[in-house]
MARDO-712786 format. One record per residue (C-alpha): x, y, z. Coordinates in Angstrom, 1 decimal. Layout:
BEGIN
+--------+--------+--------+
:      X :      Y :      Z :
+--------+--------+--------+
:      X :      Y :      Z :
...
+--------+--------+--------+
//
This chain:
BEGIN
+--------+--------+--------+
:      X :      Y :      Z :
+--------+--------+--------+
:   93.1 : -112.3 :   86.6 :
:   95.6 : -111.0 :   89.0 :
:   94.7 : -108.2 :   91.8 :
:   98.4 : -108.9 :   93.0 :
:  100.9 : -106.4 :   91.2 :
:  103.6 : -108.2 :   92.0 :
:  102.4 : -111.5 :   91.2 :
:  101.5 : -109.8 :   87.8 :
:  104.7 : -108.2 :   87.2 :
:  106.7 : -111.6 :   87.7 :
:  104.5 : -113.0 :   85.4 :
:  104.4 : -110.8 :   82.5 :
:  108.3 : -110.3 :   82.5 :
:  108.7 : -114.2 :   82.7 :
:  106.1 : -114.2 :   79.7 :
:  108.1 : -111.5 :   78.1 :
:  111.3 : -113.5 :   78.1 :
:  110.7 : -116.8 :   77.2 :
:  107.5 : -116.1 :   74.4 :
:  108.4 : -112.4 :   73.0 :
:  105.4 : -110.7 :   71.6 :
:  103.3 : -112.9 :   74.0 :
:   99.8 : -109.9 :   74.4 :
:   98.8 : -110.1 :   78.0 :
:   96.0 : -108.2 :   79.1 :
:   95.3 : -108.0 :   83.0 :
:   92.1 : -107.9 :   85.1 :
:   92.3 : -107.1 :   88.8 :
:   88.9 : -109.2 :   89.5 :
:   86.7 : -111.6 :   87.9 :
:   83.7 : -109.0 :   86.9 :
:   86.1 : -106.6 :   85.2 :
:   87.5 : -109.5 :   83.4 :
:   84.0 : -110.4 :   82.3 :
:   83.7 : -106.8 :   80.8 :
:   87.0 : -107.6 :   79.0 :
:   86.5 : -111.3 :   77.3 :
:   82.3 : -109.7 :   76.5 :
:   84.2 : -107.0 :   74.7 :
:   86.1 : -109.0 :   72.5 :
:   89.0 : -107.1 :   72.1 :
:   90.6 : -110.0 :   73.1 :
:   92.9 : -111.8 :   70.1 :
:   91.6 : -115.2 :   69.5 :
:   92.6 : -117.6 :   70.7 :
:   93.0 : -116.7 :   74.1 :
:   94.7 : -118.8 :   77.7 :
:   93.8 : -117.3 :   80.7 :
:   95.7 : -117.8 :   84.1 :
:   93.1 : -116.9 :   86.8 :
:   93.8 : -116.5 :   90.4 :
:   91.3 : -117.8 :   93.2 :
:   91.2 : -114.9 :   96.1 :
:   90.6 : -111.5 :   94.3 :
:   87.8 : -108.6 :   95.2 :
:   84.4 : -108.4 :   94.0 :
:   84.2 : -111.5 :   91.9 :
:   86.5 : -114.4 :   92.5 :
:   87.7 : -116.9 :   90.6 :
:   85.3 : -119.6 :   91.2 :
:   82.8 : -117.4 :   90.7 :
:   84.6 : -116.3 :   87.4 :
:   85.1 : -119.7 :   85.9 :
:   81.3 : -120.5 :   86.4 :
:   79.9 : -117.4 :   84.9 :
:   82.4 : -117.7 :   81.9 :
:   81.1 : -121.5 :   81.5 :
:   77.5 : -120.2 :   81.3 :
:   78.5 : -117.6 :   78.7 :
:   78.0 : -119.4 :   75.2 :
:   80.3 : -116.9 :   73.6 :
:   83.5 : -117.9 :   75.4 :
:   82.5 : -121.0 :   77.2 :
:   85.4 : -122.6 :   76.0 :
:   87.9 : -120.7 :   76.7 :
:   91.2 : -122.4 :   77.4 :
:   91.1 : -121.5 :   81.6 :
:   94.2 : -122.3 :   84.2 :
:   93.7 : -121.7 :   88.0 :
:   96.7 : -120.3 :   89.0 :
:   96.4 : -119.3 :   93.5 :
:   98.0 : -119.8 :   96.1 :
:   95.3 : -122.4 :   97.2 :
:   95.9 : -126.2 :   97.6 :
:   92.8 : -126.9 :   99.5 :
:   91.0 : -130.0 :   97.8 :
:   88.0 : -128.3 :   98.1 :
:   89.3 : -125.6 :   95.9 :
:   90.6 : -127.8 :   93.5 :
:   87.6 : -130.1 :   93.1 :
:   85.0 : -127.1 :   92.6 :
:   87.5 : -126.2 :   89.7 :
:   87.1 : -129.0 :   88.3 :
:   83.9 : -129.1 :   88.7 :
:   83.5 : -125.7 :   86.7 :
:   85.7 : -127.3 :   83.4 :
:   88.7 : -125.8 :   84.1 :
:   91.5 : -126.9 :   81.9 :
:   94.1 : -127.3 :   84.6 :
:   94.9 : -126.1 :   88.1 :
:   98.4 : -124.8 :   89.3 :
:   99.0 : -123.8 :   92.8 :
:  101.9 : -120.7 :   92.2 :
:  105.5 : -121.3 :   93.0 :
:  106.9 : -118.8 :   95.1 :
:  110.0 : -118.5 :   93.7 :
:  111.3 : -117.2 :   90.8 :
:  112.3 : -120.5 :   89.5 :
:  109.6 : -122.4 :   90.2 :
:  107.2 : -119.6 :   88.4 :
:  109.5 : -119.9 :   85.5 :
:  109.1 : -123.6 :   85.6 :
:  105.4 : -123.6 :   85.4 :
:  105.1 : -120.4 :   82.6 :
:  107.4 : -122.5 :   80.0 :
:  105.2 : -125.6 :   80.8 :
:  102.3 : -123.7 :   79.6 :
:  104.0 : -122.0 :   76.8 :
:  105.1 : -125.3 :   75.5 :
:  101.4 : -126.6 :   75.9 :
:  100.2 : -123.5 :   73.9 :
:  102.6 : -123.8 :   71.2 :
:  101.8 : -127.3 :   70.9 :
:   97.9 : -127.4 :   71.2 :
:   96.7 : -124.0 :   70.0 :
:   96.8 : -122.2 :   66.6 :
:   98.5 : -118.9 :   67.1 :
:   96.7 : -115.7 :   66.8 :
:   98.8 : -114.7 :   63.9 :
:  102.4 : -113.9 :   62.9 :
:  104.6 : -114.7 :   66.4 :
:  101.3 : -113.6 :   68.0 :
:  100.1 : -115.3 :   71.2 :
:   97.3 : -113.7 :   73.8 :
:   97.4 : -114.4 :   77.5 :
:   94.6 : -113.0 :   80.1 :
:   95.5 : -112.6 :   83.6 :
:   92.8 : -112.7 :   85.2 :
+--------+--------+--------+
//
């Protein structure tokens, strides 16, 4: 979940580039993000990258709603704010999350941390299908 555009935009072309046919599908908060795992339109398997400080829902508040949902508890979930406050971090843990990644703010540094989790996907997950992979920005 992403309700920055530009944080979203450097993200999906960095996506685009280094894993081609990567389907990315973007929330701008954590309730309309609900509505679009509970929908499952979503290809399966799924990573989302889900950002802390967003409207209406945030991310905590996200991550422990999606835990309590036994269709999608599982879910494969990486905080990825601006935040480095231990509190932050800890409650994230606290709500399983898989990993926590405080954003680079340079273009280097955000392509950095996109191939680490591209090579963690294409290493630990089945892919959704022919050169398919699905990524939720949430």
């Amino acid at each position: 979940m992403e309700d920055n555009p530009l944080d979203a935009m450097i993200v999906e072309r960095t996506i685009s580039k280094i894993a081609p046919g990567t389907f990315i599908e973007r929330a701008e908060d954590g309730i309309e993000a609900l509505e679009v795992i509970n929908s499952g339109t979503l290809p399966i398997p799924f990573m989302v990258l889900l950002d802390i400080n967003m409207p209406r829902m945030n991310g905590h508040e996200f991550l422990k709603e999606l835990r309590s949902n036994s269709g999608a508890s599982s879910s494969i979930v990486f905080m990825f704010t601006t935040s480095d406050s231990a509190q932050d971090i800890e409650k994230a843990y606290a709500e399983r999350v898989n990993g926590y990644i405080v954003k680079r703010h340079n273009k280097e540094g955000m392509k950095s941390v996109l191939q680490t989790l591209q090579s963690y996907w294409t290493t630990c997950e089945l892919p959704c299908g022919p050169n398919e992979q699905s990524l939720f920005l949430a």
